[in-house]
FIBA-349261 format. One record per atom (N, C-alpha, C): residue number from 1; residue in three letters; atom name; y negated, x, z. Coordinates in steps of 0.001 Angstrom, whole numbers, plus 500000, padded with zeros to 6 digits. Each point is the difference from the previous one (the first is absolute). Example, Ala and Ser with C-alpha at 12.3 -4.5 7.8 and 13.67 -1.06 7.14 Angstrom:
BEGIN
   num   residuo   atomo        Y        X        Z
     1       Ala       N   505690   513190   507800
     1       Ala      CA   498810   499110   500000
     1       Ala       C   498800   500900   500000
     2       Ser       N   498950   499650   499280
     2       Ser      CA   498810   500820   500060
     2       Ser       C   498910   499230   500730
//
This chain:
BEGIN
   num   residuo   atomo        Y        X        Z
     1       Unk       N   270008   606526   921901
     1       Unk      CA   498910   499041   499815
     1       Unk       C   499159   500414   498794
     2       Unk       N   499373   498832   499194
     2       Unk      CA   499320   500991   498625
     2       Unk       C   498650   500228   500165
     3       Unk       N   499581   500422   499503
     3       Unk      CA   498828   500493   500431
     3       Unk       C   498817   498483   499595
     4       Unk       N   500355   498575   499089
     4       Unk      CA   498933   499297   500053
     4       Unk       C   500026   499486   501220
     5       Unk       N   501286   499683   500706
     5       Unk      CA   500492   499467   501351
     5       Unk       C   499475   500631   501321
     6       Unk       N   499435   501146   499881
     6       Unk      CA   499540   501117   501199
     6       Unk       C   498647   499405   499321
     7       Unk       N   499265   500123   499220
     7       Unk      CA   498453   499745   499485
     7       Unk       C   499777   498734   500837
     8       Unk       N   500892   498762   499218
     8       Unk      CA   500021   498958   500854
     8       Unk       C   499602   499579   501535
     9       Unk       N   500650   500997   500443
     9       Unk      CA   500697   499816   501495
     9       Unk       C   498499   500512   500416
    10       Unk       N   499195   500818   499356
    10       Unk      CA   498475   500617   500699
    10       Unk       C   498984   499433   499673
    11       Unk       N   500118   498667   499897
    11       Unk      CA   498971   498641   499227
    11       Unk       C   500342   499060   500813
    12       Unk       N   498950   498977   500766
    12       Unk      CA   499415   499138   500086
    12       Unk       C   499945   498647   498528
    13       Unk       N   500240   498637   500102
    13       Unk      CA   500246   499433   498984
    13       Unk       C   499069   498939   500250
    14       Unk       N   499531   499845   499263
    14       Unk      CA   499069   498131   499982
    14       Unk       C   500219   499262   498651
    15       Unk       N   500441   498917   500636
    15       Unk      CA   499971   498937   498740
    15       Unk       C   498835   499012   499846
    16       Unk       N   499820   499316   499269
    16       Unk      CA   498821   498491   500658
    16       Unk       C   499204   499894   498633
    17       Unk       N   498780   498942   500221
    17       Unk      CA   499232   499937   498494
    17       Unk       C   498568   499712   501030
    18       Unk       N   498942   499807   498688
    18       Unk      CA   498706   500610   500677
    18       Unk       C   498700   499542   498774
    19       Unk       N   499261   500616   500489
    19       Unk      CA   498997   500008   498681
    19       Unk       C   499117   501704   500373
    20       Unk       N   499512   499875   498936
    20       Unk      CA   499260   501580   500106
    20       Unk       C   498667   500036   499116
    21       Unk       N   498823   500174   500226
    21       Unk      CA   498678   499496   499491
    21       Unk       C   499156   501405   499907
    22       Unk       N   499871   500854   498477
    22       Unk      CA   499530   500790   500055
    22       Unk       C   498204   499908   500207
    23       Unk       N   499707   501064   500171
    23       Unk      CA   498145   499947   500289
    23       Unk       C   499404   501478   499654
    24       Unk       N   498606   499920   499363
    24       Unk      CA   499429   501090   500509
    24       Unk       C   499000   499854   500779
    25       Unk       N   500026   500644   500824
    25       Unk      CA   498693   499826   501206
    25       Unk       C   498720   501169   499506
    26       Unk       N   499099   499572   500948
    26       Unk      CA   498892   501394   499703
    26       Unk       C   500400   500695   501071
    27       Unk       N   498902   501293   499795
    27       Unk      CA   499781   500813   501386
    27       Unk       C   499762   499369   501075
    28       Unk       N   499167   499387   500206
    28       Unk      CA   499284   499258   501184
    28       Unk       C   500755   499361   500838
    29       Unk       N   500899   498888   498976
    29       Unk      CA   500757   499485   501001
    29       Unk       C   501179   500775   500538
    30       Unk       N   500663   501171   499316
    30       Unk      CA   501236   500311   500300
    30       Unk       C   499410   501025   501394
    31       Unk       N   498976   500476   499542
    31       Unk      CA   499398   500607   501479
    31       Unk       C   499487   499548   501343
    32       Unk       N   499165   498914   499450
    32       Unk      CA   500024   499500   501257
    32       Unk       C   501236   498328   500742
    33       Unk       N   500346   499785   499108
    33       Unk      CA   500437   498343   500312
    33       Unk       C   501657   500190   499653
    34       Unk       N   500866   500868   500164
    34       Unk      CA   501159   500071   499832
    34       Unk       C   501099   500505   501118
    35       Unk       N   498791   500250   501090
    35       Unk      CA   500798   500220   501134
    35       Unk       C   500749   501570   499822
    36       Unk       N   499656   501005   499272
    36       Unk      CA   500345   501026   499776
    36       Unk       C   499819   500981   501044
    37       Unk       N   501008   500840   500316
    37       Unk      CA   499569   500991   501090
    37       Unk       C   499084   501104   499732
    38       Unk       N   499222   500440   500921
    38       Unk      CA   498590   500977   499669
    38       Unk       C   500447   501134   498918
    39       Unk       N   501152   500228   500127
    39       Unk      CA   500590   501323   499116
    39       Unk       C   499938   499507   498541
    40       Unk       N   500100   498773   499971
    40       Unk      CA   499976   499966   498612
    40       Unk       C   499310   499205   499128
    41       Unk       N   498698   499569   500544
    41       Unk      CA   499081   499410   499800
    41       Unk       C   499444   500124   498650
    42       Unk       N   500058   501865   500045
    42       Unk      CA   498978   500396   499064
    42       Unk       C   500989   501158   499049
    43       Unk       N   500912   499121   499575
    43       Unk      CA   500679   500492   499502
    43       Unk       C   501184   499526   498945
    44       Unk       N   499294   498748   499800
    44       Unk      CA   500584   499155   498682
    44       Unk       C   499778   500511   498812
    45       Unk       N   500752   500376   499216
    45       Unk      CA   500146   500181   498696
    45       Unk       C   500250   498901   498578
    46       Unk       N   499610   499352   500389
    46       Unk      CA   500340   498656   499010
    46       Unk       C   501093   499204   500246
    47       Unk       N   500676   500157   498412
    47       Unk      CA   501415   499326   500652
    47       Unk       C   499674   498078   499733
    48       Unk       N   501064   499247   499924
    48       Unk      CA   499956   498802   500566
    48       Unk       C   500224   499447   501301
    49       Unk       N   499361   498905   500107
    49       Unk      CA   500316   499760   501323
    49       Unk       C   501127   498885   500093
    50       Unk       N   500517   499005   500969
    50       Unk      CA   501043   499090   499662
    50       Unk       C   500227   499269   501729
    51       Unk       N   500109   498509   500151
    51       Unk      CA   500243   499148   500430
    51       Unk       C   501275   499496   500002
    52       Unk       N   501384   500154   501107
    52       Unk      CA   501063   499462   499603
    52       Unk       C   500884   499269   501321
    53       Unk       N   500798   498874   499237
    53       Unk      CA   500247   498897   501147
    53       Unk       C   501477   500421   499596
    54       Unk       N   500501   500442   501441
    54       Unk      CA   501649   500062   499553
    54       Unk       C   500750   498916   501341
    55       Unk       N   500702   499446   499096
    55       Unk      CA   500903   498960   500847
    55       Unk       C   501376   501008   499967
    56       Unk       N   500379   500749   500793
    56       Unk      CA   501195   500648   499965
    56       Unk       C   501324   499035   500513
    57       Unk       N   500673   499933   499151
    57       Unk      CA   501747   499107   500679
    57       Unk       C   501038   501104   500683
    58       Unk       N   499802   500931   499286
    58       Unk      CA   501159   500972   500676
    58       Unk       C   499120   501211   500237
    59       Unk       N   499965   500798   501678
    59       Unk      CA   499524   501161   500227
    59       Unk       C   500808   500209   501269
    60       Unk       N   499555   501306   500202
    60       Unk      CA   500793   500870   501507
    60       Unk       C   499961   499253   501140
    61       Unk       N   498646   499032   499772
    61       Unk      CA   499802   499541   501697
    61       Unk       C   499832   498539   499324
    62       Unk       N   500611   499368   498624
    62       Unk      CA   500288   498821   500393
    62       Unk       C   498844   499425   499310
    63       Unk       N   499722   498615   499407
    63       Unk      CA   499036   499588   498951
    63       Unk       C   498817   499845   500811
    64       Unk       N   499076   500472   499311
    64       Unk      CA   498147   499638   500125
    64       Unk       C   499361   500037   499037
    65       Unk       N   499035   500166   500057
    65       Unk      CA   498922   499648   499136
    65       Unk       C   499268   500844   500209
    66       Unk       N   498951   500839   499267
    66       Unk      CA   498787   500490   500089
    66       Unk       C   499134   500419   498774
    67       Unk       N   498467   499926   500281
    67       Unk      CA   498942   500112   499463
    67       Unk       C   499407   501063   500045
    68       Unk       N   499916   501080   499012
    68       Unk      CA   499304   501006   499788
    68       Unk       C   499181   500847   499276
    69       Unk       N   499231   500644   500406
    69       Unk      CA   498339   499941   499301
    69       Unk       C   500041   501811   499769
    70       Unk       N   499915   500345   498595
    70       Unk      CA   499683   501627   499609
    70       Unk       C   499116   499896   498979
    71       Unk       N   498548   500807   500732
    71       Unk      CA   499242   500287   499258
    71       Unk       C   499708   500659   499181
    72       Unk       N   500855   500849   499424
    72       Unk      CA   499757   500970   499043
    72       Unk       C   500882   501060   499784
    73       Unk       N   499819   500958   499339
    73       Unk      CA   500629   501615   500283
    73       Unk       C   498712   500620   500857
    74       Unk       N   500478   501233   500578
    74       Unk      CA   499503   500731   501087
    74       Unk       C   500954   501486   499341
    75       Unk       N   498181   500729   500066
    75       Unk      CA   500615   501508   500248
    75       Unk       C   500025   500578   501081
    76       Unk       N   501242   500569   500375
    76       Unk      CA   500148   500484   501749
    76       Unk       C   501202   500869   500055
    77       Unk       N   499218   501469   500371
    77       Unk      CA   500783   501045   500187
    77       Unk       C   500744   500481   498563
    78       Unk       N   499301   499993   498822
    78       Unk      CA   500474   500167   499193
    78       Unk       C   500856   499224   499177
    79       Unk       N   500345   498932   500361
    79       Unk      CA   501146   498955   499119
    79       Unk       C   498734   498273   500062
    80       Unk       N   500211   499784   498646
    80       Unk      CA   499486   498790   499654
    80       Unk       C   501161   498794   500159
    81       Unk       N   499589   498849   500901
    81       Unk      CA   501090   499071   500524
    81       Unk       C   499027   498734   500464
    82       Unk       N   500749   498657   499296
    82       Unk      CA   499186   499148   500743
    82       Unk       C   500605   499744   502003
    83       Unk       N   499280   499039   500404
    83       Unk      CA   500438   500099   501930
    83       Unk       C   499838   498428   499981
    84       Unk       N   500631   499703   500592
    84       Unk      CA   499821   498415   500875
    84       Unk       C   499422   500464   501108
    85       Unk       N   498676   498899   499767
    85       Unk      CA   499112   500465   501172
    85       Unk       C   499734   498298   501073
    86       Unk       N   501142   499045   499894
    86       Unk      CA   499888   498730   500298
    86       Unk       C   501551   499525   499985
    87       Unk       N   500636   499402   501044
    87       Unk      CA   501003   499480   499872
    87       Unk       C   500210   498663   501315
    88       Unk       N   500506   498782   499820
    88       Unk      CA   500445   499554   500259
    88       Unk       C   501510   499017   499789
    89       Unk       N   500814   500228   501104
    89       Unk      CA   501388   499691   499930
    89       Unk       C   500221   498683   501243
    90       Unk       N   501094   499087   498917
    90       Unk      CA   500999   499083   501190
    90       Unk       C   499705   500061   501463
    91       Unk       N   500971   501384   499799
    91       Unk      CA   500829   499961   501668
    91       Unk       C   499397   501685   500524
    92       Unk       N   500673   499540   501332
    92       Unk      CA   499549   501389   500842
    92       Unk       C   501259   500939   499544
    93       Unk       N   500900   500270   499530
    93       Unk      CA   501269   500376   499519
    93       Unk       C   499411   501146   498553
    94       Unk       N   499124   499501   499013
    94       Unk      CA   499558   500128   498895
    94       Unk       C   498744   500883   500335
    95       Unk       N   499069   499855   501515
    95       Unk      CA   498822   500696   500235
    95       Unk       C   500864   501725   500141
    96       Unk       N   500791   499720   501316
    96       Unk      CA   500668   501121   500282
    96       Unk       C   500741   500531   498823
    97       Unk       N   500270   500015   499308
    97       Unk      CA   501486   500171   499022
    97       Unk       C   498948   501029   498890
    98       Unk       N   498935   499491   499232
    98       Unk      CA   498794   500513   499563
    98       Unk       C   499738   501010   500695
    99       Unk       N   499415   499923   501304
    99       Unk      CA   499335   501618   500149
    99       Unk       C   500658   501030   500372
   100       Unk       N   501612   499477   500473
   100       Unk      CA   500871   500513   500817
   100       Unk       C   500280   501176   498508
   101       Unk       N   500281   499418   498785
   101       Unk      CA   500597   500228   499225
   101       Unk       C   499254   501411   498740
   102       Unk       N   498673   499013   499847
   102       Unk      CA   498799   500171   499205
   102       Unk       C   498775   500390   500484
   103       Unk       N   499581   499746   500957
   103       Unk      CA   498779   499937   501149
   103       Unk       C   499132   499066   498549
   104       Unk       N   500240   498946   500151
   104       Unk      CA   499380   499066   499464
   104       Unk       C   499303   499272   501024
   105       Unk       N   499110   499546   500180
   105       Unk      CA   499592   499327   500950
   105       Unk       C   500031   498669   499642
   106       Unk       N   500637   499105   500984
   106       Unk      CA   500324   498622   499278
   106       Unk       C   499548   498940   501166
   107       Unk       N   499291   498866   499929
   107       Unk      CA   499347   498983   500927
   107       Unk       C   501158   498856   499903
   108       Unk       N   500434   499441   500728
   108       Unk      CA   500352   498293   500250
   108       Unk       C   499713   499129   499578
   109       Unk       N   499796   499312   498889
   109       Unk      CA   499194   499126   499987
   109       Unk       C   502023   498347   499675
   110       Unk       N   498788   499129   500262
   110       Unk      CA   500633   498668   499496
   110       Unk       C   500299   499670   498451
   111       Unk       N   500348   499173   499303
   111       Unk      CA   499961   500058   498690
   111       Unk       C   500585   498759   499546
   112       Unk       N   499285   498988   499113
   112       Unk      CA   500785   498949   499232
   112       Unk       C   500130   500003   499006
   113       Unk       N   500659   499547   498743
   113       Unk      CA   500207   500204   498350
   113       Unk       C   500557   498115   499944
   114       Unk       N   498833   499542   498899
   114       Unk      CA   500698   498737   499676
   114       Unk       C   499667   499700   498324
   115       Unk       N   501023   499365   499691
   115       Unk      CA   499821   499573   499021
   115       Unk       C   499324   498939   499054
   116       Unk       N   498623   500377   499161
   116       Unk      CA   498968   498623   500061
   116       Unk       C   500330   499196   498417
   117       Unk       N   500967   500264   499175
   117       Unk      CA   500615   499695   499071
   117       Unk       C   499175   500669   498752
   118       Unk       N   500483   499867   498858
   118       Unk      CA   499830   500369   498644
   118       Unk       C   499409   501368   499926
   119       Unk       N   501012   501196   500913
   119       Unk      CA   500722   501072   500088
   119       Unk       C   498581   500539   500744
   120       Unk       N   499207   499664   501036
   120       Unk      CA   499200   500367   500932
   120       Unk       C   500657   500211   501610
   121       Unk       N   499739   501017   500675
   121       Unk      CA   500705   500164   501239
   121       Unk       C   498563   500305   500752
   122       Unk       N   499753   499640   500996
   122       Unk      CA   498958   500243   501253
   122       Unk       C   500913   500770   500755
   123       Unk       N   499282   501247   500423
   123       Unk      CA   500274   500695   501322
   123       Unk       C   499222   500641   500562
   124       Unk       N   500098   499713   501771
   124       Unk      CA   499251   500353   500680
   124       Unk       C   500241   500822   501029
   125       Unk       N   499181   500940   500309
   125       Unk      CA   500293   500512   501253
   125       Unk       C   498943   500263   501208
   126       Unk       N   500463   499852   501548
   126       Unk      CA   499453   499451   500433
   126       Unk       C   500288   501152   501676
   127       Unk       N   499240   500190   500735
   127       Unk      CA   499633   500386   501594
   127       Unk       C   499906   498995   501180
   128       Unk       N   500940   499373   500237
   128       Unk      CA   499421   498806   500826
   128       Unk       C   499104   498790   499405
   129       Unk       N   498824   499591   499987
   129       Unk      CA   500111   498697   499272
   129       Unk       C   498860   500949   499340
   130       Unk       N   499454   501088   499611
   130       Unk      CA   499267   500877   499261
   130       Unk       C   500591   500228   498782
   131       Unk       N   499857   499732   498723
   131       Unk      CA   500641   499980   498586
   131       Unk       C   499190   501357   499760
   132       Unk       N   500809   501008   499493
   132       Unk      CA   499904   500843   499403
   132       Unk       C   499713   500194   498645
   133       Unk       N   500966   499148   499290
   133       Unk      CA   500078   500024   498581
   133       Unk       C   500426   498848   498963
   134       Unk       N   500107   499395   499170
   134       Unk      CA   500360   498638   499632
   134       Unk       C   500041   500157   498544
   135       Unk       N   500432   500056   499197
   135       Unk      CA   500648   500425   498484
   135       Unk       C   500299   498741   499268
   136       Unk       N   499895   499275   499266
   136       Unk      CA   500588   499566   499212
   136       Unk       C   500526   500383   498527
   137       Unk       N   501147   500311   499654
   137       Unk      CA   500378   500489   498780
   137       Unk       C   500394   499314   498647
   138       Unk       N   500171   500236   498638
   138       Unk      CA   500509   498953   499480
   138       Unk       C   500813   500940   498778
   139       Unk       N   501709   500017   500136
   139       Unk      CA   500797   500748   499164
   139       Unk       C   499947   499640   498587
   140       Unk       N   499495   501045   499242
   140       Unk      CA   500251   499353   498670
   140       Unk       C   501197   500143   499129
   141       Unk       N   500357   499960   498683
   141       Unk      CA   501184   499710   499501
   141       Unk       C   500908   500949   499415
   142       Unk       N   498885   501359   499797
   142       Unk      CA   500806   501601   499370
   142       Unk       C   500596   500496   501004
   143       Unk       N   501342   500389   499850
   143       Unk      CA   500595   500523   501073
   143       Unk       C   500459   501715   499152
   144       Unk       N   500208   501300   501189
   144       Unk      CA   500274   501026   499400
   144       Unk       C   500600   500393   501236
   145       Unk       N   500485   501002   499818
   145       Unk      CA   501190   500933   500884
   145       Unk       C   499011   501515   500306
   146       Unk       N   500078   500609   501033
   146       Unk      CA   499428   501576   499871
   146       Unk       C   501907   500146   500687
   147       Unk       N   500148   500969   499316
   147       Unk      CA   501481   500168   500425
   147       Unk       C   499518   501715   501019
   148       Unk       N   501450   500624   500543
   148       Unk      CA   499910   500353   501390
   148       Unk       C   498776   501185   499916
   149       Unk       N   499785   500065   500323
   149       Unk      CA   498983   501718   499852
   149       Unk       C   499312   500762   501141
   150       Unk       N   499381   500837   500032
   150       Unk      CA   499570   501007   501337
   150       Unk       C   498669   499457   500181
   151       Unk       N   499265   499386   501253
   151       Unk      CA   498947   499417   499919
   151       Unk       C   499549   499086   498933
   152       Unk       N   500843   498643   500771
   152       Unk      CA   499960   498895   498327
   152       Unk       C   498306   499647   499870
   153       Unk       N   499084   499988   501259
   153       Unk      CA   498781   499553   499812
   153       Unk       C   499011   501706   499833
   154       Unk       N   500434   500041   501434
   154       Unk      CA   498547   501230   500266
   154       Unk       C   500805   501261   500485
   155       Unk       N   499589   501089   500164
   155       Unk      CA   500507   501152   501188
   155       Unk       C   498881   499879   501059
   156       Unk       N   501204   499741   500973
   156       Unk      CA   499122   499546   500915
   156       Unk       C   499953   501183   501405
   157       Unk       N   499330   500120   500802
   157       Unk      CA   499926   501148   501319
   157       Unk       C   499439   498756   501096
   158       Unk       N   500356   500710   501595
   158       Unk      CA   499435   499466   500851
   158       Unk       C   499464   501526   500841
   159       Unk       N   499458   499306   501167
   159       Unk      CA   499435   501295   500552
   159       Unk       C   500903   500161   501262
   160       Unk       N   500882   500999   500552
   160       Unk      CA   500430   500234   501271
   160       Unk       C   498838   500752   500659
   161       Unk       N   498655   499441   500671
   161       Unk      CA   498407   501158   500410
   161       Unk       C   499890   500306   499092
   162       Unk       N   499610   500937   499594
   162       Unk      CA   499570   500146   499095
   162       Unk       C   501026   500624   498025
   163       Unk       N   501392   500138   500965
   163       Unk      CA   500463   500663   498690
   163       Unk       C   500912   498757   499204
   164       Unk       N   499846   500550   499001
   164       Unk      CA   500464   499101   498860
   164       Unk       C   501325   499417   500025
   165       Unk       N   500435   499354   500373
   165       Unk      CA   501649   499431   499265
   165       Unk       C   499992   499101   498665
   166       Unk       N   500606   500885   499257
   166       Unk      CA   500953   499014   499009
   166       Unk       C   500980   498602   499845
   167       Unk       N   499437   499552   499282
   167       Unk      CA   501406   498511   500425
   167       Unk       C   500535   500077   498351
   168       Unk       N   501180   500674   500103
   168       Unk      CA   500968   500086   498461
   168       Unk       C   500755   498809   500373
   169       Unk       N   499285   498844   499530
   169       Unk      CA   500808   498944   499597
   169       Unk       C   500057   499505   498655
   170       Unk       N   501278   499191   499585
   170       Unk      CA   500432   499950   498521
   170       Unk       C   500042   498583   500139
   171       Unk       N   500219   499491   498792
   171       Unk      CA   500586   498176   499591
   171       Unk       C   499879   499400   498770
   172       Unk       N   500077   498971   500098
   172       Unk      CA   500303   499151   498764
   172       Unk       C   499595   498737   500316
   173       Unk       N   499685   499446   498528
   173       Unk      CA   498896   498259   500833
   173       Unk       C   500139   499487   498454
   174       Unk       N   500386   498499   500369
   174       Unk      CA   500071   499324   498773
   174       Unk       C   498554   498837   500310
   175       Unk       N   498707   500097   498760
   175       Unk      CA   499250   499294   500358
   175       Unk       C   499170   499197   499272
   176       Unk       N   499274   499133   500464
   176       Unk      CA   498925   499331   499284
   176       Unk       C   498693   499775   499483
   177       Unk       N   499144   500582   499267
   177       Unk      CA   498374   499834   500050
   177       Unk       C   499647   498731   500898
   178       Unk       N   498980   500292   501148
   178       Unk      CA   499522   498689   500550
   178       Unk       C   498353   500187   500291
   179       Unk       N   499703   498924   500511
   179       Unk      CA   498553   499842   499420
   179       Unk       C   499294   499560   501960
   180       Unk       N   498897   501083   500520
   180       Unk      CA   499553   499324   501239
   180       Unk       C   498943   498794   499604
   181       Unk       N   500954   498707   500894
   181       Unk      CA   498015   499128   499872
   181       Unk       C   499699   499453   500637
   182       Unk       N   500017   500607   501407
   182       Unk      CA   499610   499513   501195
   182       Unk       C   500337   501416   500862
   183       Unk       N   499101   500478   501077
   183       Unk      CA   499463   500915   501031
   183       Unk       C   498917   499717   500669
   184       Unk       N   500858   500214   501372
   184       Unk      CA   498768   500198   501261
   184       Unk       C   500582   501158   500540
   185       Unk       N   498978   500471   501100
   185       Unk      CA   500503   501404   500425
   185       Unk       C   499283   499619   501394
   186       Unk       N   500320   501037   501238
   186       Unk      CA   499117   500010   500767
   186       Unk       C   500191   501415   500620
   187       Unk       N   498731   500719   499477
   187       Unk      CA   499486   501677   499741
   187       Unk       C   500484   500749   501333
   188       Unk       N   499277   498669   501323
   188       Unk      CA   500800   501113   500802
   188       Unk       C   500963   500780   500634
   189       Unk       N   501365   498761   498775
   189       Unk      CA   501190   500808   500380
   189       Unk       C   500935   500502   498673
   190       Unk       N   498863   499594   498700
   190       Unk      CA   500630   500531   498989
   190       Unk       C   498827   500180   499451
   191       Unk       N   500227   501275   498712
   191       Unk      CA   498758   500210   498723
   191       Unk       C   500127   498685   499375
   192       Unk       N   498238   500026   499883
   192       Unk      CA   500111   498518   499266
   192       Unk       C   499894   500036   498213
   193       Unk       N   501454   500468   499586
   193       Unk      CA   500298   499666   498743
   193       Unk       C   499493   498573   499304
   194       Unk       N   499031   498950   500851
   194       Unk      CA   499565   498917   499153
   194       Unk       C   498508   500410   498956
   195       Unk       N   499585   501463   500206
   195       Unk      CA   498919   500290   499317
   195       Unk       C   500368   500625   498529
   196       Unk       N   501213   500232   500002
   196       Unk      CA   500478   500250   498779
   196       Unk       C   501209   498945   499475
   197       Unk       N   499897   500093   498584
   197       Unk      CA   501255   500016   499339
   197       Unk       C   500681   500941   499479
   198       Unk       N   501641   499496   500264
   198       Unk      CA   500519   500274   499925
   198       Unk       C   500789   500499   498331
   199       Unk       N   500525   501331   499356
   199       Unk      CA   499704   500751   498679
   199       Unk       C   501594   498864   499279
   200       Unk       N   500877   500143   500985
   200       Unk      CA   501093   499037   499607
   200       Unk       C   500516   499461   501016
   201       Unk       N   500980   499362   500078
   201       Unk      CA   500805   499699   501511
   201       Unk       C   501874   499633   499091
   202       Unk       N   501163   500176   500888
   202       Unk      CA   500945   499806   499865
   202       Unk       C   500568   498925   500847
   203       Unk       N   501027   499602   499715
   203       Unk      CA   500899   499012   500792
   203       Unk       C   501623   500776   500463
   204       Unk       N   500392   501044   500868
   204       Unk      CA   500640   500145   499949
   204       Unk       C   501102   499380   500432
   205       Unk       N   501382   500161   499431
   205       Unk      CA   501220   499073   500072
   205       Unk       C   501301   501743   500350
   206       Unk       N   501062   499435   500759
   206       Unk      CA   500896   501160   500011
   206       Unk       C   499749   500893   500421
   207       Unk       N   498867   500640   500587
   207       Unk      CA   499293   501446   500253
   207       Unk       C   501366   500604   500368
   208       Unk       N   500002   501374   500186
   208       Unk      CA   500821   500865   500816
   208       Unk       C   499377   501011   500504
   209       Unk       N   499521   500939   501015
   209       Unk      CA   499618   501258   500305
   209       Unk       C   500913   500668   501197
   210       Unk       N   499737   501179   499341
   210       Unk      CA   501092   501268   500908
   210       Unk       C   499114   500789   500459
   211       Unk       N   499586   500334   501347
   211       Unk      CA   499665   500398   500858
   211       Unk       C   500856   501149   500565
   212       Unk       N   499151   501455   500157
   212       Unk      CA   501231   501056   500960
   212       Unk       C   499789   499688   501488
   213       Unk       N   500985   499806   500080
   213       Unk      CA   500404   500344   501692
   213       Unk       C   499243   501609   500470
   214       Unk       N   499210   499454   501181
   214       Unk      CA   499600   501536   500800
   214       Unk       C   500768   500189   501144
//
């Protein structure tokens, strides 16, 4: 067997497309309004922060969707790493599969994506008839490639209690500059990213990410 084929075989695969909306936040909010655990409150180091909607088609447990919210980089225990400190997913398949995997902590939520023409998409996500979040996007016309690489966005950590895990994931994303112009939020089940704008936003098309198997 060769050795890219054994690498392979210890990866997790996702396909799908998405959008991804960079930010910088202040102190204030990433401390108090981000849903961050006490450990790491006080312990942001800058960093960007980032907003991202992934419609996954191909994964381990099968296509979903999810919405997720990282506020920043965080210094902790010596290594600088941003954390998803907010997630909501599809299915109950995608909650488990996350923490089982990552100790990501991931919520349920509902979710619609429609198309409002002249390259604008609305999507929403939703708790029972409680809307969480509501996006409207609009893709614009430069398209670019980030071809495969080691942490294509951020290096990212989660917390198992308190100690650090790593998530060495890799990929590749063919994408679009897009533009937010429309947001609602509702704070108490997401940071309300409607007090800022956003530094750029993308349209992603093709994504791929490789995930290790634990």
């Amino acid at each position: 067997m060769s050795e890219r084929k054994k690498n392979s075989e210890k990866l997790y695969e996702f396909r799908g497309s998405g959008y991804v909306l960079f930010y910088r936040f202040d102190e204030e909010f990433i401390r108090l309004e981000t849903f961050l655990p006490e450990n790491l409150k006080n312990n942001h180091c800058r960093g960007l922060g980032a907003v991202l909607y992934m419609n996954y088609t191909k994964s381990p447990v099968g296509p979903y969707e999810e919405l997720i919210f990282i506020p920043g980089k965080f210094c902790y225990r010596g290594k600088k790493n941003h954390f998803i400190s907010k997630s909501f997913v599809s299915t109950e398949e995608a909650v488990k599969f996350g923490y089982e995997n990552w100790f990501i902590q991931k919520e349920k939520a509902d979710f619609s994506k429609k198309s409002l023409g002249n390259n604008i998409e609305n999507i929403s996500t939703h708790i029972g008839e409680e809307e969480v979040a509501c996006l409207e996007l609009k893709k614009r016309k430069f398209k670019f490639r980030v071809g495969t690489s080691k942490h294509l966005f951020f290096s990212l950590m989660q917390l198992k209690g308190e100690d650090p895990i790593k998530l060495n994931y890799s990929g590749s994303v063919t994408a679009n500059f897009a533009k937010l112009t429309s947001i609602r939020i509702r704070p108490a089940f997401f940071p309300n990213i409607a007090k800022f704008s956003p530094l750029v936003a993308f349209k992603m098309k093709n994504f791929t990410l490789r995930l290790p198997k634990n």
